[in-house]
N, C-alpha and C positions, 0 to 999 in steps of 0.2 A: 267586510269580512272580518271575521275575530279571532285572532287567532286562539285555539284552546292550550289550557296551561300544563302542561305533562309533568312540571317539572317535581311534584312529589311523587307522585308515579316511578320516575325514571331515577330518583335519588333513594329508592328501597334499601337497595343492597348495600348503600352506603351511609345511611342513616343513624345507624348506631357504631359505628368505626370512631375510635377516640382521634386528636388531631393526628397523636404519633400512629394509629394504624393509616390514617390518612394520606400522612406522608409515605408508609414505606409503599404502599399502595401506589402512590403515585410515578416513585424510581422506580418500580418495579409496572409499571408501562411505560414511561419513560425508554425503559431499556428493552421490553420487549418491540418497540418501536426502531431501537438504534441500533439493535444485535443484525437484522437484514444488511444493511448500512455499510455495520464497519464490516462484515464479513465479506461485502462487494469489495471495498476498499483493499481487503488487505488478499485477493484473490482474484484482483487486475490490476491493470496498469496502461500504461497509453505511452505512445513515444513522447509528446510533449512531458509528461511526467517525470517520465524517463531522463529525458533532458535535462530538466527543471535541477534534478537530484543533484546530475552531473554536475552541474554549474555552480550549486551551494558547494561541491566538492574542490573548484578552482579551475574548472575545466572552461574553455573559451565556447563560445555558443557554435561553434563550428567543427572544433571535436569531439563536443557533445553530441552531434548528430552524427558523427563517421562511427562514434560507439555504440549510439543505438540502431543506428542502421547495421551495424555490422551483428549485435546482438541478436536483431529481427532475424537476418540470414542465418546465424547459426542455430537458429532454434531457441534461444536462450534466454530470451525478454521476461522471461516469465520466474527470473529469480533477480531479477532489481539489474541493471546498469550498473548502478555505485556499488552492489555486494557484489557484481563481477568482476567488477575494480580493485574491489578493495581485499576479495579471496585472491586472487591473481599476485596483487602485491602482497600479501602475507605470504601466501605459498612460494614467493619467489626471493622473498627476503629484499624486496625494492620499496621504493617512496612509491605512493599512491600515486602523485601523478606521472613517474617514469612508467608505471605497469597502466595506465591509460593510455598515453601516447602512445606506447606499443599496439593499444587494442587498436587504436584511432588508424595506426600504419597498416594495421591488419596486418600483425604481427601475434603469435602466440595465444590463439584461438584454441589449438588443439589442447594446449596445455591447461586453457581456462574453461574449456567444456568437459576434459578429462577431471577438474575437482565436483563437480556436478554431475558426475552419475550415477545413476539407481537414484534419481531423484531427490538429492542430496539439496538441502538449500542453505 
């Protein structure tokens, strides 16, 4: 069997494109390829993820989960772990990781769901 050769056929429309229309051509499906992607990425999340954050943040792999568990229960997961940390400790004038431990105590949940309403992120 032989196979037949398409390949002028299928390179028409791109025949007369100098290298430079080539290239922008190319970033420009490139990103229409990556734009699905990042817009998943940046419109979920996962408790491991979640974690993940906490831990770059200094947090021990064990109250990283008492925060994202607690985040899951309050409804909250859905604006980061670490930006609920780290809004909590801005809005309270504390160190990042004293306004974590408190999340971890399940301590001052109302005050950190109270900077997040009307879907504030």
């Amino acid at each position: 069997m032989e196979r037949q050769d398409d390949f002028e056929q299928r390179r028409k429309h791109l025949k007369d494109l100098t290298e430079k229309q080539l290239e922008e051509r190319f970033w420009e499906l490139c990103s229409q390829l990556m734009d699905p992607i990042v817009d998943m990425a940046s419109k979920h999340t996962s408790p491991s993820i979640e974690r993940s954050v906490l831990l770059r943040m200094g947090f021990s792999s064990i109250e990283s989960k008492a925060i994202v568990e607690k985040a899951i229960d309050k409804n909250l997961i859905q604006h980061g772990a670490g930006h609920l940390v780290y809004k909590l400790a801005q809005s309270k004038g504390m160190e990042i990781r004293e306004a974590g431990l408190k999340l971890a105590e399940n301590e001052l949940w109302e005050e950190t769901s109270s900077l997040f309403q009307g879907g504030a992120k």
